[in-house]
C-alpha positions as CSV (number, residue, x, y, z in Angstrom):
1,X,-78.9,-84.8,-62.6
2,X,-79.4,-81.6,-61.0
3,X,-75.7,-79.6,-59.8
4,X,-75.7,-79.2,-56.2
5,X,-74.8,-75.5,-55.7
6,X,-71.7,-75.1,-54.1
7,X,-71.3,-74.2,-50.2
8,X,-70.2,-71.2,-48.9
9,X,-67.4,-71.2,-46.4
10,X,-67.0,-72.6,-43.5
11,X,-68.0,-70.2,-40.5
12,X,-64.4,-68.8,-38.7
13,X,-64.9,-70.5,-35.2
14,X,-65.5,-68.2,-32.3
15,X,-62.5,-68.3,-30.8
16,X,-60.1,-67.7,-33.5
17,X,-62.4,-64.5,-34.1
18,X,-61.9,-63.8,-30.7
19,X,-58.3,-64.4,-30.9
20,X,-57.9,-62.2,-33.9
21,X,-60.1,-59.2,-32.9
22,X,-58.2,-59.1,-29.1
23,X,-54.5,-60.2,-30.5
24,X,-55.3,-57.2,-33.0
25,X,-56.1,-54.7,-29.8
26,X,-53.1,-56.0,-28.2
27,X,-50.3,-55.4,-30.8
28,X,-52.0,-52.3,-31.2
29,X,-51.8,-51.6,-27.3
30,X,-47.7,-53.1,-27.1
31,X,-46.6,-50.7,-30.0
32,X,-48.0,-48.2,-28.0
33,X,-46.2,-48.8,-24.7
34,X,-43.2,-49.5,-26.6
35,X,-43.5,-46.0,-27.5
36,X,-43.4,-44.9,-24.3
37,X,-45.0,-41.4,-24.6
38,X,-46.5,-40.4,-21.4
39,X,-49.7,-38.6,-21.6
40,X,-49.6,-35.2,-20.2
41,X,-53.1,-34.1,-22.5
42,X,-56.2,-35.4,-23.7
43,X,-55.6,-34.1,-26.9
44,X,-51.7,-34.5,-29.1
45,X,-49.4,-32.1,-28.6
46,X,-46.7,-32.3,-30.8
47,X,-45.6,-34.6,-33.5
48,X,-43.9,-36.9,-31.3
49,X,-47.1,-37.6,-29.8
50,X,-48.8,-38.3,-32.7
51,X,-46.6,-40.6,-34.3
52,X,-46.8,-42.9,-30.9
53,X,-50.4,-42.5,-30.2
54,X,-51.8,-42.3,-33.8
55,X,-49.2,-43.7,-36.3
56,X,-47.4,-46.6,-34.9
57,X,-49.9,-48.2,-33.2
58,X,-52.1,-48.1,-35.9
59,X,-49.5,-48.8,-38.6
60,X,-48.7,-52.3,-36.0
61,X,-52.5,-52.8,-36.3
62,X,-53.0,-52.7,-40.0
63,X,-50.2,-55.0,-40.4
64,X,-51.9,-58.0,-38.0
65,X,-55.4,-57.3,-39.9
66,X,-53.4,-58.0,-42.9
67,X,-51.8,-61.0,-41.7
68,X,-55.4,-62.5,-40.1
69,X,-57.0,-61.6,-43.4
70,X,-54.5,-63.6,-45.6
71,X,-54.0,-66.1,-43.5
72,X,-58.1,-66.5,-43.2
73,X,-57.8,-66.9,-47.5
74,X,-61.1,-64.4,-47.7
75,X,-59.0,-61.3,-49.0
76,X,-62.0,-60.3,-51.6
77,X,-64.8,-61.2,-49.0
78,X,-63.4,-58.4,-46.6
79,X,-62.8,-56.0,-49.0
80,X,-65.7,-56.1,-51.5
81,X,-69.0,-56.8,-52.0
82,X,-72.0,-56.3,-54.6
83,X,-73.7,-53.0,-54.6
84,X,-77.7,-53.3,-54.2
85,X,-79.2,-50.5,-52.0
86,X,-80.6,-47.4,-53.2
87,X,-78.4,-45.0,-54.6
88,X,-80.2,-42.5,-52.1
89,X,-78.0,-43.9,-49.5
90,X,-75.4,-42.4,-50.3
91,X,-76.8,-39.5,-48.8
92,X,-75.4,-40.7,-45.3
93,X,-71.5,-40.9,-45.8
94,X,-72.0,-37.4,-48.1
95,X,-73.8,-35.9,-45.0
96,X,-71.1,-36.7,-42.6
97,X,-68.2,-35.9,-44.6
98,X,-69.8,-32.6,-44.8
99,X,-70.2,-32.5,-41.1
100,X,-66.8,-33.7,-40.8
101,X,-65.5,-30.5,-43.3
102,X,-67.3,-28.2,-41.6
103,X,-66.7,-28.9,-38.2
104,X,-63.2,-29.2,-38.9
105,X,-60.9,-26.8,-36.4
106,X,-59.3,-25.4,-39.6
107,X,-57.5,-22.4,-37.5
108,X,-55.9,-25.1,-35.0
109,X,-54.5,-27.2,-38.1
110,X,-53.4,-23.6,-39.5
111,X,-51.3,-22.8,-36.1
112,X,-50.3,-26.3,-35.3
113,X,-46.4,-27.2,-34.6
114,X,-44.6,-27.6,-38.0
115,X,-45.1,-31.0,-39.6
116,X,-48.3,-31.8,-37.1
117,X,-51.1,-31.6,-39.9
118,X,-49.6,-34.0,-41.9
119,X,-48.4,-36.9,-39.6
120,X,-52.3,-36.4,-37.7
121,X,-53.7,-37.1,-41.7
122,X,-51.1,-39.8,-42.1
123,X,-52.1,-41.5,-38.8
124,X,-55.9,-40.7,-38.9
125,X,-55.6,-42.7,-42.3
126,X,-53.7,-45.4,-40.6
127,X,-56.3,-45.4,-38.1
128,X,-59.2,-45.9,-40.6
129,X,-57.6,-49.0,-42.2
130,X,-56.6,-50.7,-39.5
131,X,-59.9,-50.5,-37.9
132,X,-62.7,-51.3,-40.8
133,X,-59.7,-53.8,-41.9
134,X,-60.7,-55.7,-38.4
135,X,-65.0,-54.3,-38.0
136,X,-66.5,-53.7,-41.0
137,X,-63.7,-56.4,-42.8
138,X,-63.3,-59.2,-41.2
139,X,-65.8,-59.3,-38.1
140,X,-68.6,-58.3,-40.4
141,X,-67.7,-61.3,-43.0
142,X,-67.7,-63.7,-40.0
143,X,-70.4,-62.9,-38.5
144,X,-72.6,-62.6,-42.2
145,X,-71.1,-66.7,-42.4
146,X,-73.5,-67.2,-39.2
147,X,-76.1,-64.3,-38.6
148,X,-78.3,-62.6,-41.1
149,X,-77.6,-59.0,-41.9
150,X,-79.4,-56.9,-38.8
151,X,-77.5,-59.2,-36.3
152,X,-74.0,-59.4,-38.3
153,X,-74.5,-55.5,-38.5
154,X,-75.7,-54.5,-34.8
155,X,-72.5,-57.1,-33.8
156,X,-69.8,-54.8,-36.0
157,X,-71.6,-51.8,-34.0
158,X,-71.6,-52.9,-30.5
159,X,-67.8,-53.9,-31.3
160,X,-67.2,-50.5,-32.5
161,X,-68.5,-49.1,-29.1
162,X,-66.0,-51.4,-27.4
163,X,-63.1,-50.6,-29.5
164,X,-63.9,-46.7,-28.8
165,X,-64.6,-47.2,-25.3
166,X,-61.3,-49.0,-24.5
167,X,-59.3,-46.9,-26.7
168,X,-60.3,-43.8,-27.1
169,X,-59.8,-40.7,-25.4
170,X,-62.9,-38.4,-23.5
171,X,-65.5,-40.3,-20.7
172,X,-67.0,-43.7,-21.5
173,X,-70.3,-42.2,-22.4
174,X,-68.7,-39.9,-25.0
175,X,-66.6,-42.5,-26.4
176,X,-69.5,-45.0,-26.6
177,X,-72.0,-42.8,-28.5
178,X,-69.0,-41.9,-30.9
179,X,-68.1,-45.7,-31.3
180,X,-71.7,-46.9,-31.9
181,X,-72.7,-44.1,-33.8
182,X,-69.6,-44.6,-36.6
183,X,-70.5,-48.1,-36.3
184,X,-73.7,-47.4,-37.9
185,X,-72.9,-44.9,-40.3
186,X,-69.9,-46.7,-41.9
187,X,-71.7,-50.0,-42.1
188,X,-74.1,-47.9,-44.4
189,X,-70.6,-46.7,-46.2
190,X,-69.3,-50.1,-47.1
191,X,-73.2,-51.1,-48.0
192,X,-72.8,-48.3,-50.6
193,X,-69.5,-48.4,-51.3
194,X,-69.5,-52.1,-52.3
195,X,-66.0,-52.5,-49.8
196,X,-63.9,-50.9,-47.5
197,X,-62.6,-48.0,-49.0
198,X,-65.4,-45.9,-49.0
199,X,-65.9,-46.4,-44.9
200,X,-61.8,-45.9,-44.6
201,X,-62.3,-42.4,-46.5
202,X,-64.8,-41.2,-44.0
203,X,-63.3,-42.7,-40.6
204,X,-60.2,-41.0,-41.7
205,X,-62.1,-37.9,-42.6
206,X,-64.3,-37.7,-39.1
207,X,-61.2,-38.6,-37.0
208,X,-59.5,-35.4,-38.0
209,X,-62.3,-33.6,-37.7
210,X,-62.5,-34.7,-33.9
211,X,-59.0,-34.5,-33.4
212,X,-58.7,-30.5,-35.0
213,X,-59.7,-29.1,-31.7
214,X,-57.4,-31.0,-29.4
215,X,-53.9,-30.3,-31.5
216,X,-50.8,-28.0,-30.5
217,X,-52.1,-25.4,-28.3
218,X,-55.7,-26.4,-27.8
219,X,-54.3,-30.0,-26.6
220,X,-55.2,-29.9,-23.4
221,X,-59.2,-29.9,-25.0
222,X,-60.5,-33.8,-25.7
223,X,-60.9,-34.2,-29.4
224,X,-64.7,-33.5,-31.1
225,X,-67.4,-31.2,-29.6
226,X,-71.0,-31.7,-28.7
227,X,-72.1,-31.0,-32.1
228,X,-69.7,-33.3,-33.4
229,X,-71.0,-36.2,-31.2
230,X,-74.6,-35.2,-31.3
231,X,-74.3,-35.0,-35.4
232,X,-73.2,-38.1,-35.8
233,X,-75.6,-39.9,-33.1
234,X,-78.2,-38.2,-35.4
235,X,-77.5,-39.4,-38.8
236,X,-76.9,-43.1,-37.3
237,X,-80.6,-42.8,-35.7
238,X,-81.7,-41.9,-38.6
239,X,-80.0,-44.3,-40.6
240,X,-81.4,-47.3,-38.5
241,X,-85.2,-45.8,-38.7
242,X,-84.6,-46.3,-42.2
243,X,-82.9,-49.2,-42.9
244,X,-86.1,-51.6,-43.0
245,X,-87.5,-48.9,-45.8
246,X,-84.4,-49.2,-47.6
247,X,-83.3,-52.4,-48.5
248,X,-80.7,-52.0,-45.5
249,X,-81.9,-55.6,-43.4
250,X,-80.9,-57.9,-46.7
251,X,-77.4,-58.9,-47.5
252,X,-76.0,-57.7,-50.4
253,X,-77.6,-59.9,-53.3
254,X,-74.2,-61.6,-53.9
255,X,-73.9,-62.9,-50.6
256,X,-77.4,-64.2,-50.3
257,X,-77.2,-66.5,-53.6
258,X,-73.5,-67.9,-52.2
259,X,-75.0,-68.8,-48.7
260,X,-78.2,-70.5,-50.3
């Protein structure tokens, strides 16, 4: 007799993804209210500001992505996967974390109110993991149990653009490049990466970057600059242009054998 290979899992129904990704953006969104800091700047002033803002917002987040993700029993799904794409692709998180040092508002840190630097890393960190905990963990997993790769990944991105359009600071069309753009270049940082840390490392790494030029003094600037945004809208264009070339389309190998 020949084994029947065994089945993956069964697909997480639309609305309980729906019901995770909003109850996650609404914990998020209480925290912050509870907070009760009342935005005088785009940018964060002080530490107060970033520890209601940034940190416990974030820190609320992280812990109902954990919750979902162990409730849903697919811990290892969301946070690794097998390695198959070029080893040139790395090139695209090494290139933004270099834009990311360089562009990097080092004198604002340097002059920033005591004790500001390092709750904006703390929260910026905080930030990263709660959001590729929900995008690039558990949305991207869901959608690979229904849609091939291009689709699961465009999905992650446009959700990305919505996260960053309804929560982020700066005008819509700002927000939404930044959002879709990230989207892009940190699917191709899990691809790489095998998991989620590698994409955590650079979202925490680009959001202080962005955030360095609206801190302390310069607070009443929006965070990132045009060469900031523009940089990034590059290297995901880019990325996408070569993704057919590069192995990018096809689910890691891993995946394909369990859903076959």
């Amino acid at each position: 007799m020949t084994a029947t290979p065994p089945r993956g899992p069964a697909p997480l129904p639309w609305a309980l993804l729906a019901a995770v990704v909003g109850g996650w953006l609404a914990v998020s969104w209480l925290v912050g209210v509870y907070m009760g800091v009342i935005r005088t700047t785009p940018g964060l002033p002080d530490v107060r500001t970033v520890r209601a803002d940034l940190v416990a917002p974030h820190l609320a987040g992280v812990v109902a992505a954990v919750v979902a993700t162990a409730l849903w029993g697919r811990w290892r799904d969301v946070w690794r996967e097998p390695r198959d794409v070029h080893p040139l692709w790395w090139l695209v998180p090494a290139v933004v974390l270099a834009g990311a040092a360089a562009t990097t508002d080092v004198d604002a840190l340097r002059v920033a109110p005591p004790g500001l630097v390092t709750v904006l890393a703390v929260g910026c960190l905080l930030a990263a993991l709660d959001t590729e905990l929900v995008l690039r963990g558990i949305a991207l997993v869901a959608l690979r149990d229904r849609w091939p790769e291009p689709a699961a990944a465009l999905g992650t991105v446009l959700l990305s653009g919505a996260v960053e359009v309804l929560t982020g600071p700066g005008s819509p069309a700002t927000r939404a490049v930044v959002g879709v753009a990230t989207g892009v270049v940190l699917h191709v940082a899990r691809r790489v990466g095998g998991g989620l840390a590698v994409p955590v490392v650079l979202h925490a790494a680009v959001d202080v970057a962005l955030w360095s030029h609206a801190v302390g003094d310069q607070a009443g600037a929006l965070p990132g600059t045009r060469v900031q945004v523009a940089g990034l809208a590059v290297v995901a264009v880019v990325a996408v242009v070569l993704a057919r070339w590069g192995g990018m389309p096809r689910p890691p190998a891993g995946l394909r054998r369990r859903r076959s």
